[in-house]
ZANU-228528 format. One record per residue (C-alpha): x, y, z; residue in one letter. Coordinates in steps of 0.05 Angstrom, whole numbers, plus 5000, padded with zeros to 4 digits. Layout:
N
<atom xx="X" yy="Y" zz="Z" pado="A"/>
...
END
This chain:
375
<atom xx="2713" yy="2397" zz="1776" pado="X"/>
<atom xx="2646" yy="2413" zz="1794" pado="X"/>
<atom xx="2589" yy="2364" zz="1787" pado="X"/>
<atom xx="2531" yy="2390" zz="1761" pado="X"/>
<atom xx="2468" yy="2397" zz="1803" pado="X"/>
<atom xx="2401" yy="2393" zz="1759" pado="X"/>
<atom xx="2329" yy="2397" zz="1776" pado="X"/>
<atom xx="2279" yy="2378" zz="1734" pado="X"/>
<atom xx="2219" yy="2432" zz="1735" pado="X"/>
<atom xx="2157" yy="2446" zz="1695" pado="X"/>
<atom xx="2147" yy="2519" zz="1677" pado="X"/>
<atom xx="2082" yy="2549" zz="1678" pado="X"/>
<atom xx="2064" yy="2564" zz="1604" pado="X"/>
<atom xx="2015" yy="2616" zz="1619" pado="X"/>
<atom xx="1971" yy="2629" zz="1557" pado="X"/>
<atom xx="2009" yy="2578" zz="1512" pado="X"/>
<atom xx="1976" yy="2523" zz="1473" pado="X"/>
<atom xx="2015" yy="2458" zz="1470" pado="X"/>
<atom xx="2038" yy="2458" zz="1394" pado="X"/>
<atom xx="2065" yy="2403" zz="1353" pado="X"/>
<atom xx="2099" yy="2434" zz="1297" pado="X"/>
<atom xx="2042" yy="2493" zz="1278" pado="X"/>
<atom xx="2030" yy="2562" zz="1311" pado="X"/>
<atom xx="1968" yy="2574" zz="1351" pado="X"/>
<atom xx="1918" yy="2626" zz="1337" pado="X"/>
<atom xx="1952" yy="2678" zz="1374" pado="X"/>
<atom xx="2009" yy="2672" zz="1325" pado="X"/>
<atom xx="1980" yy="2701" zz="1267" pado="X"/>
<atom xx="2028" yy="2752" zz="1244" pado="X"/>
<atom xx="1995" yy="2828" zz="1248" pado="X"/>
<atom xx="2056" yy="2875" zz="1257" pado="X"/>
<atom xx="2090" yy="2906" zz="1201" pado="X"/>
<atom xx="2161" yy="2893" zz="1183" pado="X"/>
<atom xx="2212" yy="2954" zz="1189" pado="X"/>
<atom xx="2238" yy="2958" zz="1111" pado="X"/>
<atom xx="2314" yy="2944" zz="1116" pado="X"/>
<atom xx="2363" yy="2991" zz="1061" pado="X"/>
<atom xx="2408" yy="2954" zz="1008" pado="X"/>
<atom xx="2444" yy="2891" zz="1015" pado="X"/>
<atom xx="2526" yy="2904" zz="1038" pado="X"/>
<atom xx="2575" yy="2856" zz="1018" pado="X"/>
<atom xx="2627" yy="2842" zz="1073" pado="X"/>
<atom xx="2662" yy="2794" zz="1035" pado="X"/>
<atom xx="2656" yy="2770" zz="0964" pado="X"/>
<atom xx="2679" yy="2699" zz="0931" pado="X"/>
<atom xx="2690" yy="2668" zz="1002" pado="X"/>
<atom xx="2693" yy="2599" zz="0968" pado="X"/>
<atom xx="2661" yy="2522" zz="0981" pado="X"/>
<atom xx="2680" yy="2530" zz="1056" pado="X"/>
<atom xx="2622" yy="2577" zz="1088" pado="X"/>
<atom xx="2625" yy="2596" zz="1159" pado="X"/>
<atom xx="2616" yy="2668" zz="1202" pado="X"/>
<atom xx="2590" yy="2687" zz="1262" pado="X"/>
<atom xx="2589" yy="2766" zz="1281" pado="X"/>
<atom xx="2573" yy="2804" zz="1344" pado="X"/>
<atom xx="2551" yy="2879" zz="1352" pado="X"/>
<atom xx="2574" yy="2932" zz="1398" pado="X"/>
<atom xx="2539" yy="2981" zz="1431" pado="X"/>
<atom xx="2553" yy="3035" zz="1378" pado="X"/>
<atom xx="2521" yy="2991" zz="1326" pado="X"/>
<atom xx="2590" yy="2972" zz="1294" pado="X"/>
<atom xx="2591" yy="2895" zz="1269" pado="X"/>
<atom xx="2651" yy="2856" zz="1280" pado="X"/>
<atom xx="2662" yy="2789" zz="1260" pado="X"/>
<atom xx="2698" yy="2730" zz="1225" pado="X"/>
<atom xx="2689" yy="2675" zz="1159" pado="X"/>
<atom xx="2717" yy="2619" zz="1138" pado="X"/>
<atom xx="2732" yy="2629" zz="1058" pado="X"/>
<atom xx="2772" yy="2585" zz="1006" pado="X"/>
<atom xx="2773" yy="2511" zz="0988" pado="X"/>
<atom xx="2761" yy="2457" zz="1050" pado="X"/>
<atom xx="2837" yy="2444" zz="1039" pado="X"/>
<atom xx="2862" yy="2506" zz="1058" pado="X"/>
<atom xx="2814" yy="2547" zz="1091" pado="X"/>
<atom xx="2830" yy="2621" zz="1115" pado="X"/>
<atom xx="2796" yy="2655" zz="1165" pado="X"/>
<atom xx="2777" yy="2734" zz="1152" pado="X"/>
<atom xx="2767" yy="2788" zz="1204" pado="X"/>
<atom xx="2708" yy="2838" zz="1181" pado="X"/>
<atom xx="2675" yy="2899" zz="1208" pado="X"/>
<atom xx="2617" yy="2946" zz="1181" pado="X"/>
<atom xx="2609" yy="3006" zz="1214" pado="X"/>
<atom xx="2561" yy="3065" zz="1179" pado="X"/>
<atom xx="2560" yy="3039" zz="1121" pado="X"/>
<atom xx="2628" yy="3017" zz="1115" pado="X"/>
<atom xx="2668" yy="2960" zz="1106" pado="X"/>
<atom xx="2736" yy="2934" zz="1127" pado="X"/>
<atom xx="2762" yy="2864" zz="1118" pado="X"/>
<atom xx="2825" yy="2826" zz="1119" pado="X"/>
<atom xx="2853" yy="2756" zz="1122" pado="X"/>
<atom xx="2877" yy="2738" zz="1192" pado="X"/>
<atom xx="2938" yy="2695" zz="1210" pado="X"/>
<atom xx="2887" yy="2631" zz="1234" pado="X"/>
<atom xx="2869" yy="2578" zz="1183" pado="X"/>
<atom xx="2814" yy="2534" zz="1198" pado="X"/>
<atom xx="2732" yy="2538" zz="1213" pado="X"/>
<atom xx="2702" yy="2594" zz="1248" pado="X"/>
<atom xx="2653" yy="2571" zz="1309" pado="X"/>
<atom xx="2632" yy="2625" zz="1345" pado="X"/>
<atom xx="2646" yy="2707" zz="1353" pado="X"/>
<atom xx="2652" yy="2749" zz="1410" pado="X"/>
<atom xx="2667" yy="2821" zz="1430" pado="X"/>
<atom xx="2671" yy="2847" zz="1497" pado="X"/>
<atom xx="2655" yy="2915" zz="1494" pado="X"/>
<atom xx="2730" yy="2939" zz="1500" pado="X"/>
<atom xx="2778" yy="2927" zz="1458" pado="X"/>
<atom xx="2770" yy="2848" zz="1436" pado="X"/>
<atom xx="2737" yy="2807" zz="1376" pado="X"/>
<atom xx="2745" yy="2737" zz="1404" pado="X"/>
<atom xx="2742" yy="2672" zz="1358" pado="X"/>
<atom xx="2731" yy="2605" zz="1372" pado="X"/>
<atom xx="2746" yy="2567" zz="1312" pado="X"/>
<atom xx="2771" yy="2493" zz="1295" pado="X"/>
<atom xx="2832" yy="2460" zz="1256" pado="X"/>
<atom xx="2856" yy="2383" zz="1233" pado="X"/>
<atom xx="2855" yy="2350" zz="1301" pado="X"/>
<atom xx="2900" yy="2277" zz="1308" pado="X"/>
<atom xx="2839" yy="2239" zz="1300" pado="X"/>
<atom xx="2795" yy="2231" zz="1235" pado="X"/>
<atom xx="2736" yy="2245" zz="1278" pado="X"/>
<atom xx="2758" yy="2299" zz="1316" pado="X"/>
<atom xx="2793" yy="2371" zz="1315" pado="X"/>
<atom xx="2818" yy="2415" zz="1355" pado="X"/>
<atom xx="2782" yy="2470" zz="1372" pado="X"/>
<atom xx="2817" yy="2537" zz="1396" pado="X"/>
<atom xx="2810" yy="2617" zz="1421" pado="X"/>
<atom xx="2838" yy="2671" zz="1380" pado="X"/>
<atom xx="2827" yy="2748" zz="1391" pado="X"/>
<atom xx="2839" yy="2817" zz="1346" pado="X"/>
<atom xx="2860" yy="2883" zz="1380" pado="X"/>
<atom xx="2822" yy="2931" zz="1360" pado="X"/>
<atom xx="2868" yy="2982" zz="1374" pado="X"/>
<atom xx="2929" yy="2952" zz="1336" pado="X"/>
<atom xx="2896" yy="2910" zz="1301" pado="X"/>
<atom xx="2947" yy="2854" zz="1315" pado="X"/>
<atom xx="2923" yy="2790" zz="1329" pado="X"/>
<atom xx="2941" yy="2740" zz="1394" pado="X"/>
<atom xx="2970" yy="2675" zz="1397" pado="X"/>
<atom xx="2915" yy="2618" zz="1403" pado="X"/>
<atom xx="2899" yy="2578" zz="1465" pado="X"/>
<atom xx="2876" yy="2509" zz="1463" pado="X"/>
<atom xx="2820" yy="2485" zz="1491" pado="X"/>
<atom xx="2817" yy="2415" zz="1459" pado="X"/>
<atom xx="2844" yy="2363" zz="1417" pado="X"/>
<atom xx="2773" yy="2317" zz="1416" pado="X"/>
<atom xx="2725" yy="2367" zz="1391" pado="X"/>
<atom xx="2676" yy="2330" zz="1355" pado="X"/>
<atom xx="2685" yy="2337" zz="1279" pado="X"/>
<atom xx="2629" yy="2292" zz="1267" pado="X"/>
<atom xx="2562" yy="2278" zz="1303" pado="X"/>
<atom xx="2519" yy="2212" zz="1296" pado="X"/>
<atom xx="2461" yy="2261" zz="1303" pado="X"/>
<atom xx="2433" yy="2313" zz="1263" pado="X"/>
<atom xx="2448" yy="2369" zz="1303" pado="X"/>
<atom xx="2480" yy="2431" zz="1276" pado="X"/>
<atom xx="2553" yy="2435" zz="1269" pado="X"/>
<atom xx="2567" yy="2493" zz="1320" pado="X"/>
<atom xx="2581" yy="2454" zz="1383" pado="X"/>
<atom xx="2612" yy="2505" zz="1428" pado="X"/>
<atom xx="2583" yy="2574" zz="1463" pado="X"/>
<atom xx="2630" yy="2635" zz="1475" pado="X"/>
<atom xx="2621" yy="2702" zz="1508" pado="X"/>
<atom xx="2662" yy="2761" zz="1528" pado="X"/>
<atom xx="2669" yy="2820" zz="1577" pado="X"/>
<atom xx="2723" yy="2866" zz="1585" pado="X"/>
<atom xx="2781" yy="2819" zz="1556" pado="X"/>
<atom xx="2760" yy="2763" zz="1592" pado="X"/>
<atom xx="2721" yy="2702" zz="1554" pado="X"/>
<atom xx="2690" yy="2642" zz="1585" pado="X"/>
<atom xx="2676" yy="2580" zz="1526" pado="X"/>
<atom xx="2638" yy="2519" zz="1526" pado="X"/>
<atom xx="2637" yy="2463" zz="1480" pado="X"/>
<atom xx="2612" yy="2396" zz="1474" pado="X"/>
<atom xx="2666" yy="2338" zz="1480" pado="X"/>
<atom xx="2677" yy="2252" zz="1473" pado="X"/>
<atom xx="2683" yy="2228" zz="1547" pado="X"/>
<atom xx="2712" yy="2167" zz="1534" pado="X"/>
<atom xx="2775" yy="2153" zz="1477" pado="X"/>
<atom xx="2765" yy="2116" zz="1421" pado="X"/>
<atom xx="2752" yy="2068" zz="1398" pado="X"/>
<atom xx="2708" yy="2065" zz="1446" pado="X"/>
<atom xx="2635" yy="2089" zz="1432" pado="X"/>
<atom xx="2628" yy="2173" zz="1443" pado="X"/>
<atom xx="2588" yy="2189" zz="1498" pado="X"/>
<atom xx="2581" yy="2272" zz="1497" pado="X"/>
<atom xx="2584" yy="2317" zz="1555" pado="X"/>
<atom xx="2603" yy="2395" zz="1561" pado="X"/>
<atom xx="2669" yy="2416" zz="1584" pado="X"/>
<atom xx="2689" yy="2497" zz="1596" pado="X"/>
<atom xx="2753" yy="2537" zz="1593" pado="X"/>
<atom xx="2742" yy="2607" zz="1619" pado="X"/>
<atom xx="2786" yy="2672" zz="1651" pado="X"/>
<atom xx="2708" yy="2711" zz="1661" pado="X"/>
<atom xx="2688" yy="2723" zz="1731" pado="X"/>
<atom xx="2742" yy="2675" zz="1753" pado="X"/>
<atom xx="2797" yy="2632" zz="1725" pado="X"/>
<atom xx="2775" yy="2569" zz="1705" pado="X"/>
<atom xx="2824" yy="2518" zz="1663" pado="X"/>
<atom xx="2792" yy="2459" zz="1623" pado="X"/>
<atom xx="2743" yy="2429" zz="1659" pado="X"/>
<atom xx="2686" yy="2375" zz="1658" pado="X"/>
<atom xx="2626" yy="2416" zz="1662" pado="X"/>
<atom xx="2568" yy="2371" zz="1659" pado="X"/>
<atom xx="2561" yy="2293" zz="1677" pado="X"/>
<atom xx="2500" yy="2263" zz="1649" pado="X"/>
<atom xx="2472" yy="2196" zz="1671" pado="X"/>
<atom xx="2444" yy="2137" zz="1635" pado="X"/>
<atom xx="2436" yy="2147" zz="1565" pado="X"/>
<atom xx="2431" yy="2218" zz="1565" pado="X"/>
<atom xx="2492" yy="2264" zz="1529" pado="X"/>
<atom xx="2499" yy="2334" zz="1533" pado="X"/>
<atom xx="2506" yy="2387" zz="1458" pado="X"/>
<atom xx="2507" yy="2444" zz="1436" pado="X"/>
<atom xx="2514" yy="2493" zz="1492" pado="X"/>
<atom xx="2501" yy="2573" zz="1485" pado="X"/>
<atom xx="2518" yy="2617" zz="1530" pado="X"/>
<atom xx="2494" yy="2694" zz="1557" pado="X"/>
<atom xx="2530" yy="2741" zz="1604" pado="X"/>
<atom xx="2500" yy="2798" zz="1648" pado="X"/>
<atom xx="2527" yy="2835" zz="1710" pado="X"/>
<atom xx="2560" yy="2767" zz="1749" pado="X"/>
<atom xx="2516" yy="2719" zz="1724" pado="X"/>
<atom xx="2530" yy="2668" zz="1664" pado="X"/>
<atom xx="2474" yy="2628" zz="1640" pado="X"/>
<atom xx="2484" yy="2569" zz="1585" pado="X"/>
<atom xx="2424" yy="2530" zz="1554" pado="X"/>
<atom xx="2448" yy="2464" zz="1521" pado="X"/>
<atom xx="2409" yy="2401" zz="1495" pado="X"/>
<atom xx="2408" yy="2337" zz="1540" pado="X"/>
<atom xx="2395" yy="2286" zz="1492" pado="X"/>
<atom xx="2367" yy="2211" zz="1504" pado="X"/>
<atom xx="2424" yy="2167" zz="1455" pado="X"/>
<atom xx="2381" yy="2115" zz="1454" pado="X"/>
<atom xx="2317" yy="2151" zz="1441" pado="X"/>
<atom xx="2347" yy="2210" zz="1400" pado="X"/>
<atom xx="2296" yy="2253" zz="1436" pado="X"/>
<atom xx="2322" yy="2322" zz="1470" pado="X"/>
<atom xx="2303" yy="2372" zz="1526" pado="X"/>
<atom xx="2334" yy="2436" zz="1535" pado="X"/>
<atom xx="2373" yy="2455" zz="1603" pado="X"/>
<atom xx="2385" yy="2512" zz="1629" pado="X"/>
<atom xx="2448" yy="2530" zz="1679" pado="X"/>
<atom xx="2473" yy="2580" zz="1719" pado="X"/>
<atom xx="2538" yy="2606" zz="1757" pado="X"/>
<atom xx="2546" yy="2665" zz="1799" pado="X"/>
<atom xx="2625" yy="2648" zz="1811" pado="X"/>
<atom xx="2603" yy="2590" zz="1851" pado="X"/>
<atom xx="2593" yy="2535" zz="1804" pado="X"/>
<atom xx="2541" yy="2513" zz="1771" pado="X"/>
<atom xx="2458" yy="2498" zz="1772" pado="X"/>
<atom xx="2416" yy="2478" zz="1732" pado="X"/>
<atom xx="2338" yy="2454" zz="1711" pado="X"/>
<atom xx="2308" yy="2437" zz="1647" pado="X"/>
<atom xx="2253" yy="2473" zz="1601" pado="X"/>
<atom xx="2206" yy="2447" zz="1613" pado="X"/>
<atom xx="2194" yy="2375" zz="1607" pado="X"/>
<atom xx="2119" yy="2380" zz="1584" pado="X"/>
<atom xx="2109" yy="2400" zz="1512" pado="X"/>
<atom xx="2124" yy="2448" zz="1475" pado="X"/>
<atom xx="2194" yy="2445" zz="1497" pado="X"/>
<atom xx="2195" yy="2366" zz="1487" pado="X"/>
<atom xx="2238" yy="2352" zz="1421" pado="X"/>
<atom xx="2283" yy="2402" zz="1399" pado="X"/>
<atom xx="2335" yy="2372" zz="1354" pado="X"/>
<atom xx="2381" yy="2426" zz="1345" pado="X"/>
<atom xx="2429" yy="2482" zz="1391" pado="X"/>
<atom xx="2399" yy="2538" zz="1420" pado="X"/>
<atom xx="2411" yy="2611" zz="1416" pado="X"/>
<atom xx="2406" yy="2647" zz="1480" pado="X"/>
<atom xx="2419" yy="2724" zz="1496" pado="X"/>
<atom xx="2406" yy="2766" zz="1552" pado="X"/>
<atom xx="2384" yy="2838" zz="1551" pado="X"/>
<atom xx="2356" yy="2883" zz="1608" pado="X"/>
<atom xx="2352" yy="2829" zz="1655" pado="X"/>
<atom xx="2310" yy="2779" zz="1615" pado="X"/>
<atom xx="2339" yy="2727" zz="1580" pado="X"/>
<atom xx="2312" yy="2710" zz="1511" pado="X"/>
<atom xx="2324" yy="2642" zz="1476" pado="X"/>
<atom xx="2312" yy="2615" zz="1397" pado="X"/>
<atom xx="2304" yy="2539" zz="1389" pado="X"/>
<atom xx="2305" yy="2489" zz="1326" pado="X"/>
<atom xx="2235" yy="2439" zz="1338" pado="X"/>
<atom xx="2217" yy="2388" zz="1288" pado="X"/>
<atom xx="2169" yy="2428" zz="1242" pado="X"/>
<atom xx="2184" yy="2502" zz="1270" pado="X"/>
<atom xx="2236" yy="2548" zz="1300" pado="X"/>
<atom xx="2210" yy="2563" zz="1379" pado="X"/>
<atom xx="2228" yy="2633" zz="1418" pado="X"/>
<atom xx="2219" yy="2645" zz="1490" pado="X"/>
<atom xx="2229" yy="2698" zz="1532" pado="X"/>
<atom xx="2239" yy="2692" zz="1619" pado="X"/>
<atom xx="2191" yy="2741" zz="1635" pado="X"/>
<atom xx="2173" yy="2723" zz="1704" pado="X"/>
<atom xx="2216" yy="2659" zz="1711" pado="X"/>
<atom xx="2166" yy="2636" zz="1655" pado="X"/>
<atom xx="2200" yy="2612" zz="1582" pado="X"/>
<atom xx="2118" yy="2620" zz="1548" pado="X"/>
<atom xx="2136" yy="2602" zz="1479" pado="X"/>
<atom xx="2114" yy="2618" zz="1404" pado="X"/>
<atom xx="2130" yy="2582" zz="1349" pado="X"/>
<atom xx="2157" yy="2604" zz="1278" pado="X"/>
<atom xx="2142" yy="2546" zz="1226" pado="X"/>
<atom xx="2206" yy="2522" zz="1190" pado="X"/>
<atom xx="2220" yy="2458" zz="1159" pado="X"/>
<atom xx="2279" yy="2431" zz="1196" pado="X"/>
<atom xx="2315" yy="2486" zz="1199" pado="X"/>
<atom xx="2395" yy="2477" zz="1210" pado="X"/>
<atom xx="2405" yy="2543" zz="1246" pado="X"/>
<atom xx="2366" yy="2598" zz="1281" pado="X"/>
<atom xx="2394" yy="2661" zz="1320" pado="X"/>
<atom xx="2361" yy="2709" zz="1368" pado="X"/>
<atom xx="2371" yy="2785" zz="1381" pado="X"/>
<atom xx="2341" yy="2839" zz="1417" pado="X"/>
<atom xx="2335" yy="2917" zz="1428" pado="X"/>
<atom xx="2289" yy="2961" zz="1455" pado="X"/>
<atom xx="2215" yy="2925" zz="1465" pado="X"/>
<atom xx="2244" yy="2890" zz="1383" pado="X"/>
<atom xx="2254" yy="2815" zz="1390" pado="X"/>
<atom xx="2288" yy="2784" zz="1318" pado="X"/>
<atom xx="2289" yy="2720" zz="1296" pado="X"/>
<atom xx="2339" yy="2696" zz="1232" pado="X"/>
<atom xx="2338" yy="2627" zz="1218" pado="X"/>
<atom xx="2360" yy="2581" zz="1146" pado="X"/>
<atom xx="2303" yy="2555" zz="1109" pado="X"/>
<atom xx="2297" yy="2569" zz="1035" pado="X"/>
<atom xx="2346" yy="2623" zz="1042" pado="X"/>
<atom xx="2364" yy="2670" zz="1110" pado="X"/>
<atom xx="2293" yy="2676" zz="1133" pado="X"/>
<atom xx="2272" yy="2733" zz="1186" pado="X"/>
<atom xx="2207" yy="2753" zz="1230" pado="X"/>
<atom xx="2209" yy="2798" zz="1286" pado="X"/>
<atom xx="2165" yy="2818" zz="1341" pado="X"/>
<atom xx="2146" yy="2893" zz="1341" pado="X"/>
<atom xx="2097" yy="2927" zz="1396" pado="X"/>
<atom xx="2079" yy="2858" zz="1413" pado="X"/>
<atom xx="2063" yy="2828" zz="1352" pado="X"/>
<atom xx="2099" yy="2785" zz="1305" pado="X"/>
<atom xx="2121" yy="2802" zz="1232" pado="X"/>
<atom xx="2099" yy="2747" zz="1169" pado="X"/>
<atom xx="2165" yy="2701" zz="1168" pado="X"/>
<atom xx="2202" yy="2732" zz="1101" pado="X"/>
<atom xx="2256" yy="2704" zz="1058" pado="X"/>
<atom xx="2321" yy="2754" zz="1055" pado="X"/>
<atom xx="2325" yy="2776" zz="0979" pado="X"/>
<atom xx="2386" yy="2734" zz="0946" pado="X"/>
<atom xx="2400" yy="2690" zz="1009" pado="X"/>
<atom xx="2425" yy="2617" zz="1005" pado="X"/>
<atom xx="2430" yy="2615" zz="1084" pado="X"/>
<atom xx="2422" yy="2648" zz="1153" pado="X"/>
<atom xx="2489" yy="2673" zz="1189" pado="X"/>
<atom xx="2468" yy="2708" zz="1250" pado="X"/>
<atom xx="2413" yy="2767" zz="1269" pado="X"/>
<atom xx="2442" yy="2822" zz="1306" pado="X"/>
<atom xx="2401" yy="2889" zz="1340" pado="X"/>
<atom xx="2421" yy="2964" zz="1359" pado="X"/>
<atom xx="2384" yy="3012" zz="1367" pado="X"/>
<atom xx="2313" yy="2988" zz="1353" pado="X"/>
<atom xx="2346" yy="2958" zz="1286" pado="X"/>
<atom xx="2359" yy="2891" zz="1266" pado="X"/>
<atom xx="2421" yy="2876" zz="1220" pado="X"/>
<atom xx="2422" yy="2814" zz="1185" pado="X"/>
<atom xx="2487" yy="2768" zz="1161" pado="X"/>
<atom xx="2479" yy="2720" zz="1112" pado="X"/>
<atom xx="2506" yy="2682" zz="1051" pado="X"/>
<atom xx="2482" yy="2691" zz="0987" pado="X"/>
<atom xx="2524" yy="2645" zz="0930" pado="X"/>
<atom xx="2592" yy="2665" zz="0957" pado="X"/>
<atom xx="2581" yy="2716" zz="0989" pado="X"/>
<atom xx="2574" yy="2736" zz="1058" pado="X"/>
<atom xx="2525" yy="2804" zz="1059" pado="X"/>
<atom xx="2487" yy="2841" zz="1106" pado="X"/>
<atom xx="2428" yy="2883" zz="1112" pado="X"/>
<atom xx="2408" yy="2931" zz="1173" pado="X"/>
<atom xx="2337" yy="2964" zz="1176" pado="X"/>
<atom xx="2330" yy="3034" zz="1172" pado="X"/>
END
């Protein structure tokens, strides 16, 4: 096991006011939204049980999994839209869907979550379809003590997944210590991407602080993972930021000066073209930062504690798709940001994906899990 190694640094925020909660000035929106072309359904009557994640390949082609039926026997579905088309079928798992990942081969990886032998935890496990057969794998588990329930209000996805050429790396937050004994929370990995790795501590905190909700990017050799390091005894956060080349990890934290001071819910982090690109939950907004220059200068979306936020990027487009009153999107076109809009018919945000300049949007609406892509 390798101990973790963090640094505590303050990034310059280089033409960033220190917000609480509001946008500065410089955030009034002044772009114009691309219009997006008629809601899809990609799966209808999914039931009480709602959960999805998706991921997008480089042809544009959607792939991804939902939870439908009752909470007493939920069935996970496998779903891809592709030109306007939809295919869907019921897989062989049963349980929650976490997290979705495809790795640009052949591979829609799954990390979902079933009954675990506690009543406050599950298991949480790895799944895959073939594309090419269609068939899908056995599972692998990765733990028996995934945390079911939280004494925080954080989000319920606790666990980051990525893929590259049929090899996957996850990270999830886990109990250190066995009940009944209180939880303390720290991040533990399984992975098979850039080298074999089997379940693992990943991070030790110290003191009071616990470790949540990591997310995870992958680009040429390098992973990076942004997680929140909260005080338990405080309940205030700060969001780190690690690193591993195949050597183990590193790691500092964003920064420790405000804006970045409180987030209370899990990051979503991507990485395109070199420069990774991160979406946070805050008190009173949803924050986005970008590492140009080894600098996360952020901007803040307004929200009113919003459960869930998601991140994508193409071309010079940054997209932002977050729950509020509905699935609610702004993006950032030629360098300007879009007025925050409610999807038509949305209950809740799933997950904003980008191809091609475009943004595609998954989300629930009653039942229903639909998407839109902008034309």
């Amino acid at each position: 096991m390798r101990r973790i190694r963090t640094t505590i640094m303050t990034l310059l925020l280089a033409g960033a006011s220190l917000l609480s909660g509001a946008p500065s000035s410089s955030a009034t929106p002044t772009a114009t939204p691309a219009p997006f072309g008629p809601a899809v359904t990609l799966l209808p009557r999914c039931g009480t049980l709602q959960a999805a994640d998706a991921a997008i390949a480089v042809d544009g082609t959607v792939r991804g999994y939902a939870t439908c039926g009752p909470w007493q026997a939920p069935v996970i579905w496998f779903f891809r839209y592709q030109g306007g088309s939809v295919f869907a079928q019921p897989t062989p798992y049963h349980g929650k869907v976490v997290k979705v990942a495809w790795d640009d081969l052949n591979n829609t990886y799954l990390l979902f979550t079933r009954p675990g032998p506690g009543t406050l935890s599950e298991q949480l496990v790895i799944g895959k379809r073939l594309e090419n057969t269609g068939q899908y794998a056995p599972t692998t588990l990765l733990t028996t003590t995934y945390p079911a329930g939280l004494k925080k209000y954080l989000a319920p996805i606790q666990a980051g997944l990525v893929a590259s050429k049929s090899r996957w790396w996850a990270v999830w937050t886990q109990p250190t210590r066995p009940a009944p004994l209180p939880p303390e929370y720290a991040l533990f990995e399984r992975h098979t991407l850039l080298y074999t790795q089997p379940w693992n501590q990943m991070t030790y905190p110290s003191g009071q602080d616990e470790d949540f909700v990591p997310s995870l990017a992958y680009s040429s050799g390098r992973m990076t993972a942004v997680w929140l390091r909260g005080d338990s005894a405080t309940s205030r956060g700060r969001l780190t930021l690690g690193l591993n080349t195949g050597h183990g990890w590193t790691a500092r934290s964003l920064p420790a000066t405000s804006p970045v001071r409180d987030p209370i819910g899990y990051p979503d982090l991507i990485q395109y073209a070199g420069v990774r690109h991160l979406a946070w939950l805050g008190t009173a907004a949803v924050g986005v930062a970008s590492d140009i220059l080894r600098s996360f200068t952020p901007h803040f979306l307004p929200a009113s504690k919003p459960p869930l936020a998601t991140i994508a990027v193409s071309g010079q487009n940054l997209f932002v798709l977050w729950s509020g009153s509905g699935a609610v999107f702004a993006e950032r076109r030629a360098g300007s940001w879009t007025p925050a809009t409610v999807v038509a018919g949305s209950s809740a945000a799933v997950r904003v994906l980008a191809q091609g300049g475009r943004a595609r949007l998954a989300y629930w609406s009653a039942d229903a899990l639909m998407l839109r892509e902008q034309t």
